[in-house]
N, C-alpha and C positions, 0 to 999 in steps of 0.2 A: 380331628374327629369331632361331629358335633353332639351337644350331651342331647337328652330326651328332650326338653325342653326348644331345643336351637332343632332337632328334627320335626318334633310339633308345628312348631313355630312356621316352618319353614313348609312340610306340609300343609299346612291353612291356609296361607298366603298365597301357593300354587293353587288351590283348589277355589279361594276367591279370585283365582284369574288377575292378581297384585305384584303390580313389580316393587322392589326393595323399597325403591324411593316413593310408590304411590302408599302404599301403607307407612313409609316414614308420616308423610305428610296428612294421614287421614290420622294416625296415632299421637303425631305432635312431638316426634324423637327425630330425629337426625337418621342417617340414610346410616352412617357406620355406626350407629347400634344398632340397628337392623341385621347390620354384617356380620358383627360382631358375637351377635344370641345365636345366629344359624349355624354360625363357624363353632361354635363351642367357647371362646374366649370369657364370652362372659355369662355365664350359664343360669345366672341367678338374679335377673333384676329385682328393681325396688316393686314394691306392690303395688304403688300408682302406678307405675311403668307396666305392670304385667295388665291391670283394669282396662288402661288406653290401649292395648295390645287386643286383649279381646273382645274390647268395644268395635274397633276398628275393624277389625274380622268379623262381627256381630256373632260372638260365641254365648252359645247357650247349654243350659244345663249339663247335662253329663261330658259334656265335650269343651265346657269353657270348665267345669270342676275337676277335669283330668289337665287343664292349662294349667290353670290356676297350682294345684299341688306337683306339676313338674318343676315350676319355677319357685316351688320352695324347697326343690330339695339342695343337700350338699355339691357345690359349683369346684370344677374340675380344677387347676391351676393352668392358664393361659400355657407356660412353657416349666419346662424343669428350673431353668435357670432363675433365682432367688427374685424376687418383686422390685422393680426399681424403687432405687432409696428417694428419690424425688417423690413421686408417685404417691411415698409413704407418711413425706414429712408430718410429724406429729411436735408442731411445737409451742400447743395451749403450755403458757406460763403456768406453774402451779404457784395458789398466794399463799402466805405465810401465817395468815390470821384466819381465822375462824367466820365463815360464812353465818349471817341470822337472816330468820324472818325469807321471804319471797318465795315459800315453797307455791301458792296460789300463780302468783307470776311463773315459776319457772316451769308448773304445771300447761298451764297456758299459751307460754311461749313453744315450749314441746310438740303440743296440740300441733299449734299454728306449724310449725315447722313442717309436720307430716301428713298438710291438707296443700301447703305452698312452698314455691321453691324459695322464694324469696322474703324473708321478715327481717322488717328495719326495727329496730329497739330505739325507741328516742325518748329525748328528757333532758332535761338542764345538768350543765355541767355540775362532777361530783354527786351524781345523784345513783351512782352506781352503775350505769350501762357497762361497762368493763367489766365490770367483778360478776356482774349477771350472767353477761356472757360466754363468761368463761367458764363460770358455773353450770353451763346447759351444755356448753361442748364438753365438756370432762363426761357427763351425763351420758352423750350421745356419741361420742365417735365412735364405742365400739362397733356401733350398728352401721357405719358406713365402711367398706368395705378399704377403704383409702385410708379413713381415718379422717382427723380434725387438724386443718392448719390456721393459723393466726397471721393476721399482716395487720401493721399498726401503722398507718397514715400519717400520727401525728408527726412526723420530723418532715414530712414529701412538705418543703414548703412551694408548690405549685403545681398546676396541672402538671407539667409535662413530666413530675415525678413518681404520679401513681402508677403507671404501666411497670415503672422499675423497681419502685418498691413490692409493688405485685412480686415480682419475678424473681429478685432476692429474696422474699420470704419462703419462695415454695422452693428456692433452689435450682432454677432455670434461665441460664444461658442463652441468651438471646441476639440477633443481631441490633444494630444501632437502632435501625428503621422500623422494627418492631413494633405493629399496633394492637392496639385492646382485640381485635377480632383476630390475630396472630397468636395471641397470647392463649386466648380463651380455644384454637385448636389443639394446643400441645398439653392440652389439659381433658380434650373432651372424652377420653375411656374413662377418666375416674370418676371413682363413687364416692365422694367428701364431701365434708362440711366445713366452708370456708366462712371464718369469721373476719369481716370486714371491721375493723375498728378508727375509731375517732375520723369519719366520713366530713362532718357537715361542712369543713375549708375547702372540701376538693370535693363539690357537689357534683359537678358539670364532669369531671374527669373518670371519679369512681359511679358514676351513672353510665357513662358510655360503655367501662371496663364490667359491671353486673350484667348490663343486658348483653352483653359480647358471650360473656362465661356461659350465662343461662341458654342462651340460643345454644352454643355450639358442643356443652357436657349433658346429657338429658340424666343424669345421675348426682350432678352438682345441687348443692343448696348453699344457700348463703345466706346468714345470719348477720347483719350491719349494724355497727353503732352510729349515732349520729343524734346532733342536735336536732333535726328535720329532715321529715321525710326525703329518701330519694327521688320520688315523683316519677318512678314508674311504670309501667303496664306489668299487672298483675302483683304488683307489689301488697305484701299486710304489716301494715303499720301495729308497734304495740307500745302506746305510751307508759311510760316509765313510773311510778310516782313514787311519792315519799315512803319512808320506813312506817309503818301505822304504830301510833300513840295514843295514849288515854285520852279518853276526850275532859277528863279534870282528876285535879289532883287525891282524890280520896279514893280512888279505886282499889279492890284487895287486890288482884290480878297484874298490879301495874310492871311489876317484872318481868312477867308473860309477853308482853307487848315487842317486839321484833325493835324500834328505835329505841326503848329502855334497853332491852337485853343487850344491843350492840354497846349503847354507853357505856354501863356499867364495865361489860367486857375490856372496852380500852381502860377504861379508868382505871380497873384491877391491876390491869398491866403496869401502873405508877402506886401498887400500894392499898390503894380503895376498894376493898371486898367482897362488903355489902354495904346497903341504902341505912338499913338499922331501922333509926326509929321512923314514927310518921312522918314529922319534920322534915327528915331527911328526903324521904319518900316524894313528900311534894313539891321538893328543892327539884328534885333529878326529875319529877315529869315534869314540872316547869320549864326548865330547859331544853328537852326535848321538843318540846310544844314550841318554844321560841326559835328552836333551830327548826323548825317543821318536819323533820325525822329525814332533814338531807344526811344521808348517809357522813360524807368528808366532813360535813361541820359539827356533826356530833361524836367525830374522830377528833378532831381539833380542840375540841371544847371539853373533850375526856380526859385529853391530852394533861391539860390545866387544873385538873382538880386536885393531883398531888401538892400543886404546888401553894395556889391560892385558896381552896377549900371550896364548899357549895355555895354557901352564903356569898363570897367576897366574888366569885364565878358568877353567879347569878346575877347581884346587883352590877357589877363591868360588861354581862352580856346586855343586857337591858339597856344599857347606856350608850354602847356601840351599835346597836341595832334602829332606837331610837337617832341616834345622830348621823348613822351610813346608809339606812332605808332605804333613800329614796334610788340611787342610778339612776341610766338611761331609761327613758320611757318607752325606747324601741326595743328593747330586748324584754324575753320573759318574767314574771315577775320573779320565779323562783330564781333566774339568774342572779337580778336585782340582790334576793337574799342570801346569796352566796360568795358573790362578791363584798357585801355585808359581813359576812361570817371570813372572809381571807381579809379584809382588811382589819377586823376587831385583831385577829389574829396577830397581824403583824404590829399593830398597834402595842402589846403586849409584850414583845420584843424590846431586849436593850438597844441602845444605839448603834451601838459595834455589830450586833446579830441583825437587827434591820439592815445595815451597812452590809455585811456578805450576804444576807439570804438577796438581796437585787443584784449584788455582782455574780453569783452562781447560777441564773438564770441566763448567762454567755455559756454554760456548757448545755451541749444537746442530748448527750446521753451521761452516763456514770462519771464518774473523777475520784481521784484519792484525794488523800489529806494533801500529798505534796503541791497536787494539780492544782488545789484549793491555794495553797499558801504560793504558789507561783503566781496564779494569774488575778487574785483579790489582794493582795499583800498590798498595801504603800506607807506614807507616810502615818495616812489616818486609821490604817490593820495592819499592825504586824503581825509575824508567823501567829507568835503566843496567841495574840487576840482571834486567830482565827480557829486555830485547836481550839481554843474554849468556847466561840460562838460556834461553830461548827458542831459541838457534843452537848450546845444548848438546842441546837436547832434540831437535832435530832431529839432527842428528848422531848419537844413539845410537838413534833410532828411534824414539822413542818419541811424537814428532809425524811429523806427513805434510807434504810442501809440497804444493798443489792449483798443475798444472801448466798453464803459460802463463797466470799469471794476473798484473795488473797492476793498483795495486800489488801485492804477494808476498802471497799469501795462506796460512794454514795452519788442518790438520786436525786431530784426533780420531779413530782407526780407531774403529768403535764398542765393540767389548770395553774399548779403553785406557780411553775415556770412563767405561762403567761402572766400572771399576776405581778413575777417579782419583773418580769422585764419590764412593765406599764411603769413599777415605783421606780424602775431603775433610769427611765425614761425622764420621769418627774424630776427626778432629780440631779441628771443630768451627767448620769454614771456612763453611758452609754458606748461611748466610742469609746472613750480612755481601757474600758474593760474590755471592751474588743478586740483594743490593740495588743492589751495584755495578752488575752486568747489565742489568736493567732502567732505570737511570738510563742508561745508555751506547743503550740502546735505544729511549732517551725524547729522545735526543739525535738520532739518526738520525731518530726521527719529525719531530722539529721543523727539522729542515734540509728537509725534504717539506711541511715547511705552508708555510714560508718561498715555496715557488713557488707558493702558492693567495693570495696579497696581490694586494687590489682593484687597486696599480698595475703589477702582471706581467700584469693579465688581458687587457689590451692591448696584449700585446707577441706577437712574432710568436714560434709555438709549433711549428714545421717538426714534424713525423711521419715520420720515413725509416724505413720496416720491415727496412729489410739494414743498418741500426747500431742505431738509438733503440730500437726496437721489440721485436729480439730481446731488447738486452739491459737493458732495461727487465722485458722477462716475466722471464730469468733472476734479477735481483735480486730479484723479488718473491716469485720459486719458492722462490730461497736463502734468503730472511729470514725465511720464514714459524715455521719450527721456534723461534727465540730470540725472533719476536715470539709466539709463542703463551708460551714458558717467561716472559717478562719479563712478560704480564698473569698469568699466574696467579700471581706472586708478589705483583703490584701488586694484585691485589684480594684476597689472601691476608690471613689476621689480623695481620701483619707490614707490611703494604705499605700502598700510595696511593694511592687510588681514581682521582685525578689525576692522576700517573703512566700508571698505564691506559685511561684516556682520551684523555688523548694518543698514547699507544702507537697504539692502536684509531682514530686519526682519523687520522692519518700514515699510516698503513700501510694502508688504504681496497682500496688497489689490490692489496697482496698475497693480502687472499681473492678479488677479482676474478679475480686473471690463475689463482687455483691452483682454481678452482671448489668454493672452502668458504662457500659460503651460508648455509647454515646454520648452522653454526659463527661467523661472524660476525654471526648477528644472537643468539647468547646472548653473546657476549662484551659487544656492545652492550648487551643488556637489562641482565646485572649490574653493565656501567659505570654505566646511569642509573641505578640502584637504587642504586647507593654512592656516589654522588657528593654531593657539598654544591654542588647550583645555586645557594643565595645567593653562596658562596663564588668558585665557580667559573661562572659562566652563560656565558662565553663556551665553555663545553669542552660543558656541557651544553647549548647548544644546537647544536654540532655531533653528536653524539651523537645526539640528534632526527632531526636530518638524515641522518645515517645510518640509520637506523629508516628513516625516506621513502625511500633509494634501496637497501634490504634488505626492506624488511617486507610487508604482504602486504592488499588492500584498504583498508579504513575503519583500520587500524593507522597506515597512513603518511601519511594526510591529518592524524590526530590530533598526529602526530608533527612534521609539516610545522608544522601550526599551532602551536605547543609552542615550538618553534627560531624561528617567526616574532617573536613574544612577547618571548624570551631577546634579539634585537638589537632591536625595537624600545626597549626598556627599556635597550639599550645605548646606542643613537641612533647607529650605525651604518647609515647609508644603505645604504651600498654592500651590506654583507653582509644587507640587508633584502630589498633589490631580489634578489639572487640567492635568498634563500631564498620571497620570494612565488614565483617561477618555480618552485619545487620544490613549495609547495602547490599549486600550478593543476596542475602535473603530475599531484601523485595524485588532485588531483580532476577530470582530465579522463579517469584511466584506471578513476576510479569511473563514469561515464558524467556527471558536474555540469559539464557544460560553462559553462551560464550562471555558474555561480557563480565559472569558472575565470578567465576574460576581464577580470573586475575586476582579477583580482591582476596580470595579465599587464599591464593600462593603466599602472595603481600602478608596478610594476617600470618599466613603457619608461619612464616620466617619473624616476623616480626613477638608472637607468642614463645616460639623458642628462641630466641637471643634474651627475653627476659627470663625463660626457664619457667613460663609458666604453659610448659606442653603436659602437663598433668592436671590439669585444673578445668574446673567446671566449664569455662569460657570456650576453651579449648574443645572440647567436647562438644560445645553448640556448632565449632566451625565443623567436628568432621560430621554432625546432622548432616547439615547443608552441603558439604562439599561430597558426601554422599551422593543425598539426593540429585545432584548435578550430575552427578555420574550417571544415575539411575534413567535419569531423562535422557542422556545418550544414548543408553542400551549397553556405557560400559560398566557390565554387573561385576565384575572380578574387583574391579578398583572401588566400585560403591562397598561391596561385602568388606573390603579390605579395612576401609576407613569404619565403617560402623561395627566393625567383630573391634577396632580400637577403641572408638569409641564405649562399648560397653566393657572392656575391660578397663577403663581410666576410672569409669561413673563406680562400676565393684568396687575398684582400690579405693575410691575417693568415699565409699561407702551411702552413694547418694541415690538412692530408690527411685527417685523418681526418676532421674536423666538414663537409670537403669532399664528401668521400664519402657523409654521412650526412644533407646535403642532397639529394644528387642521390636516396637511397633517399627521401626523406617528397618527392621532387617525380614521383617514377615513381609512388606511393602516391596523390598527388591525381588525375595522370592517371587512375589506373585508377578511381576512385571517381567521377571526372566523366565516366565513360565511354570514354575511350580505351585500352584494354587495351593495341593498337599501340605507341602513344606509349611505354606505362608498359615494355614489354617493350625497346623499343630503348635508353631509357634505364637498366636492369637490365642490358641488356648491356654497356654502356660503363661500369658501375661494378663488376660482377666483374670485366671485366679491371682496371682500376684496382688494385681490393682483392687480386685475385691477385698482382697484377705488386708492392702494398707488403707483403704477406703480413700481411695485418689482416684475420684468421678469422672475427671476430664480424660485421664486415661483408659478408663474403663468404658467409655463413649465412643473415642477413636478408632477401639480396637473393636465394640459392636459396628462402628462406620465401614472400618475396614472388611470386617468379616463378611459383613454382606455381599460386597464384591466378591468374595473369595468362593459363599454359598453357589452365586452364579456361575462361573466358573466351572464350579462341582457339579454342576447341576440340581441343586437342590433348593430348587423354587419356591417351595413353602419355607426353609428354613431361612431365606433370605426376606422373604415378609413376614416371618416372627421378629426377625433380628431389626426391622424395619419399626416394625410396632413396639418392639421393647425398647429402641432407639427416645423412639417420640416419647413413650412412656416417662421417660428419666427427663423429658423437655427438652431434648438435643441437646444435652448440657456439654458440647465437644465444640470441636474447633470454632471457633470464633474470628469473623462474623460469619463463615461459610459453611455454619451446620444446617440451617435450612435449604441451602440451596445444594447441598451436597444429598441430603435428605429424600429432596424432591427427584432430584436424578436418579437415585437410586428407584424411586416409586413408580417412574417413568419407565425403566428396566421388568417393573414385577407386570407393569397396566401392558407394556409388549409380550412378555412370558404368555400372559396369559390373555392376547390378541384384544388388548383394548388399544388398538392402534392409532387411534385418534386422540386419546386421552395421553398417551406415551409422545404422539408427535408436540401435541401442545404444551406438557410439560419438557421435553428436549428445546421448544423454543424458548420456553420461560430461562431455564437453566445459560444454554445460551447469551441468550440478552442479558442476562444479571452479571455474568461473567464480562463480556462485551463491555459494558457500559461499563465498568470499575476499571478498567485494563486487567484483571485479574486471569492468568495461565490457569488451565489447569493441569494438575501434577501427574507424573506418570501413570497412575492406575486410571485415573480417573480419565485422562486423555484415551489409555487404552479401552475401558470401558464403554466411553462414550461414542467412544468410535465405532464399538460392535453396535450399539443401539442404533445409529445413525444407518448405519451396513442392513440391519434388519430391517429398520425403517422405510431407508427405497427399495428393497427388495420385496416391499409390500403392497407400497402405497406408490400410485403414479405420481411422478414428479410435481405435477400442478397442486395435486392435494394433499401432497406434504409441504409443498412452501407456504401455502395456505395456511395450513394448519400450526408449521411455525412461527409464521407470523402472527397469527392468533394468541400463542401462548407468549409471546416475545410482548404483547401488552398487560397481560397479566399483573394481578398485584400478587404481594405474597400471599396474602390470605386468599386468593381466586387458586393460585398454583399448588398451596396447601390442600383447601377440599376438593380440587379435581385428583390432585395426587392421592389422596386419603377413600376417595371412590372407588378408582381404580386399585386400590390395595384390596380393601373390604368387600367388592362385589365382584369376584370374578367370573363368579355364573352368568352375569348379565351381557357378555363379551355377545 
């Protein structure tokens, strides 16, 4: 039902003779927020957005002031069902030190933010663009209806990593092929404020990914950090500057001053209270003044005053400033003196603490003390020596502790990072710690394979999403940066292809949980490309294996079979029996069912003669050997294997394989005809999935349900479940949640006779499938068949081939907004 606002709305537009999309385009919003306001979803726009609204309608006086206060009143909730947690992500870092000085700036930037969608914050490194930023989104998210999310660029070492880092930070699932204008639809109903951080390395990347977002969310704003500008259209620049300082040292006020007050502040933190006398007074603006009020160097420089005093501080700064001045002439001056201010610093340092602070600049994110004394450790730092430089190096600042972390965890600011890798460069630390890195990284992997042994797979595997689960995603988020650094060195002309392999079979789960698909099937390809199979067959055929649960049609049957081979020839039962279950897989989502049920026999016989018929594995074959069934239409033996399968997943007390029964047994229902059944079941396993906060199943089952809505007849409730789908960013099966997505969108643009828009998405859907070798599964086959059935039952043969054709060229992002049209405007049929 639409609110007052979305009938207003929608009255003016009627009455200016405006179709949805001509008023999109005279208003400067997208066609499904148009949809969106009339249908009632989103009842409450931003107040530019209501301006451009009835400008565009040329509303005047009492009739745009009756606009105007509809769309400020209280906005209805989209659907009963909770707000997708993606949708919602909120996760501005909070800092642990006390904010000074920039309330004029953050006034400012404020402003800007609520005249423009777009404001880049630039300034020399350490000059605070972080801490600013973050400081104005903490300020502001309430007011966006989404909230505020954070993505930190620094670790994307390259273009083709900002689309993915994007997508793990917000928490969306994507396919491999995924581009910036794909990314930027599964985003376009929210109302956020997306903080782009540490920009200016991935200028060309995170430019194409801003103007993607802005075009296609007309409620999105994005605030960027970056050395320089983006470069553009419609962009506001706000340059960054120094902390403000006394312009000389005899000032009363000089405590008042934003880069005093911060000094003093850290300095107190080592003991230093107050300034005292004059003296002292014109010690500490002195230094200020010399450090120009860069935020980090007057952290650095605080850092030091317990130790060396003002005086002995003063005169060393001076000396080092004078002597490291000058840098490059190409880069900014202030850079120049920052670099100045990291190098006095480290100057400062004993030899042993100069010695680790360059070898800790091999990890990408957090490390313990152990990680420290594994991969810095040799002849010339032993453990001892690193404990103690390690609790020096904190103490002068120049490591972070990462707070409430257990055991003690520590950081890297990223400038220091870069800084310690150039000394570490210099001096020729470089590979030798790499190599260390990577070994310590091969070490973590193999503590991870350790729980994939044929006799853990029987052991009971509890799922709790409010302990196991969160922080299970967190370590995978965390590790990904040192597992990415540790295989490029392992496949590097230095390194050990074996190494990397392990890295890459351990670590499975971290491109899972961070949605790098794609990314980890090159990592895989150049591991099996370097690797010595005679050598190593046991690595190589996990490698395979991975290819079968990354890769993409007739690839992962080849692959399946390939790893099958590698344990046969080991004589490895066990790891035989699991790996046929992985070829039946890809050859049952090729449509070779016949051929898949051998391997699935093979396996049961094979999993019980080890007596592992009670075990997690076990339960993946009777999925599959399910779903096999399912695809014959024989429903009695599919129910039989899956009512086992969830009572193994109970006894074995393992939530999620519990949950993932109950979706393949709601799936038979619906395929054997009980839509009913399949939907009451659906609904006792979102709540489930909602109540352990396990996303991907809580996807499948909105995926599923849609089908089910159809079915029932209940057309709108299958384009809410449609929309609250995209909302969460298709965070489900992978990589065929968009194209599963778009079928279904195809099904709502038919409902509701947008028969043309329905045929060219069935062709897109089609060809995507087509080209991968990729089946599709029984509902969906059953589905797509009714669409096709309605399709020529409408449309004359010549122009539905046509119009297949048409969508069969599509990209995904063309298949997306024609689908997303047809969702949002069904009055226009």
């Amino acid at each position: 039902m639409a609110s007052n606002f979305g009938r207003l709305l929608r009255g003016h537009r009627l009455a200016a003779n405006l179709t949805q999309e001509a008023l999109a385009e005279a208003a400067r919003v997208s066609t499904a927020a148009i949809g969106a306001y009339e249908r009632g979803i989103h009842a409450a726009p931003h107040r530019e957005t209501v301006a451009l609204l009835a400008d565009a309608l040329q509303l005047n006086g009492p009739a745009r002031n009756e606009f105007e206060v509809a769309a400020r009143r209280k906005r209805r909730p989209r659907e009963a069902e909770p707000p997708a947690d993606v949708s919602r992500v909120d996760n501005i870092p909070v800092p642990l030190t006390s904010f000074f000085g920039r309330e004029a700036d953050t006034a400012q930037i404020e402003e800007m933010l609520r005249r423009n969608r777009l404001v880049t914050l630039t300034g020399t490194g350490g000059i605070g663009k972080t801490r600013l930023a973050l400081h104005v989104a903490a300020r502001l998210k309430t007011t966006y209806r989404d909230g505020a999310s954070f993505i930190d660029f620094a670790s994307a070492s390259d273009e083709k990593l900002v689309g993915s880092s994007f997508a793990s930070a917000l928490g969306i699932s994507v396919p491999s092929h995924t581009d910036s204008a794909m990314l930027s639809t599964l985003i376009g109903r929210q109302s956020k404020l997306l903080i782009f951080d540490n920009c200016e390395h991935l200028l060309d990347g995170v430019g194409v990914l801003v103007s993607a977002v802005l075009n296609a969310a007309p409620n999105v704003t994005v605030l960027a950090t970056s050395r320089e500008r983006l470069r553009l259209s419609g962009e506001a620049v706000y340059r960054l500057s120094t902390l403000p300082i006394p312009a000389n040292e005899s000032v009363a006020d000089a405590e008042d001053f934003p880069g005093v007050e911060l000094f003093l502040d850290r300095a107190a933190q080592g003991g230093v209270v107050s300034m005292g006398t004059q003296a002292r007074t014109d010690l500490v603006v002195e230094i200020c003044k010399r450090l120009e009020g860069i935020p980090l160097a007057l952290e650095l420089a605080a850092a030091r005053v317990s130790t060396v005093g003002l005086v002995l501080l003063h005169q060393q700064l001076a000396e080092r400033l004078t002597v490291l001045g000058t840098g490059n002439r190409d880069v900014p001056s202030r850079q120049r003196t920052l670099d100045a201010t990291l190098r006095w610093s480290f100057d400062l340092l004993t030899k042993r603490e100069q010695l680790l602070f360059c070898r800790l600049g091999v990890f990408i994110s957090s490390w313990t003390l152990q990680a420290a004394v594994d991969v810095c450790s040799d002849d010339l730092l032993g453990p001892d020596d690193i404990l103690d430089s390690l609790a020096a190096l904190v103490d002068k600042s120049m490591v972070t502790v990462v707070a409430d972390s257990e055991p003690m965890r520590y950081r890297l600011l990223h400038v220091m990072r870069m800084f310690a890798i150039q000394r570490a460069m210099d001096a020729g630390e470089t590979n030798e710690t790499r190599r260390r890195h990577a070994l310590w990284v091969m070490k973590l992997a193999e503590a991870r394979l350790e729980h994939d042994r044929p006799d853990r797979w029987a052991k009971s595997a509890r799922l709790s999403a409010s302990a196991a689960r969160p922080a299970w995603r967190a370590e995978n988020r965390d590790s990904i940066g040192d597992v990415r650094a540790a295989i490029d060195w392992a496949l590097g002309q230095s390194g050990d292809a074996a190494v990397a392999a392990t890295i890459i079979v351990g670590f499975d789960a971290a491109w899972r949980y961070n949605a790098l698909h794609e990314e980890h099937r090159r990592f895989v390809k150049a591991a099996i490309a370097a690797i010595d199979a005679n050598k190593h067959p046991r690595l190589a055929a996990n490698l395979c294996i991975a290819v079968a649960r990354v890769g993409l049609g007739t690839e992962r049957v080849t692959a399946a079979k390939r790893a099958l081979k590698f344990f046969e020839g080991l004589n490895d039962e066990p790891w035989t029996a699991r790996t046929l279950v992985h070829v039946a897989q890809a050859l049952l989502d090729n449509g070779e069912v016949e051929s898949a049920l051998p391997m699935l026999d093979r396996a049961d016989r094979l999993f019980r003669k080890h007596k592992l018929g009670l075990s997690i594995r076990f339960v993946e074959l009777l999925f599959i050997r399910g779903q096999c069934f399912n695809h014959q239409g024989h429903y009695i033996e599919a129910r039989k294997d899956m009512q086992e399968a969830l009572e193994i997943s109970r006894a074995l007390d393992h939530d999620y394989l519990t949950l993932g029964a109950q979706v393949n047994l709601a799936e038979i229902e619906f395929v054997g005809g009980y839509p009913g059944a399949a939907m009451e079941i659906a609904k006792g396993t979102l709540e489930q999935a909602r109540a352990l906060g396990v996303a991907d199943i809580e996807v499948y089952v909105i995926s599923n349900r849609i089908d089910y809505r159809f079915a029932l007849g209940d057309i709108d409730g299958a384009r809410d479940d449609v929309l609250l789908m995209l909302s969460k960013g298709v965070n489900g099966p992978i990589p065929l949640a968009i194209p599963k997505t778009i079928r279904q969108l195809a099904r709502i643009a038919a409902a509701t006779q947008r028969l043309g828009a329905a045929a060219r998405l069935a062709g897109y859907v089609e060809a995507y499938y087509s080209r991968d070798g990729i089946e599709l599964n029984p509902t969906e086959r059953l589905v797509h068949a009714r669409l096709r059935a309605e399709l020529s039952n409408s449309l004359s043969s010549d122009n539905l081939d046509q119009m297949l054709a048409e969508g069969a060229t599509f990209t995904p992002a063309d298949a997306m907004r024609e689908a997303l049209l047809a969702a949002e405007a069904p009055e226009l049929a």
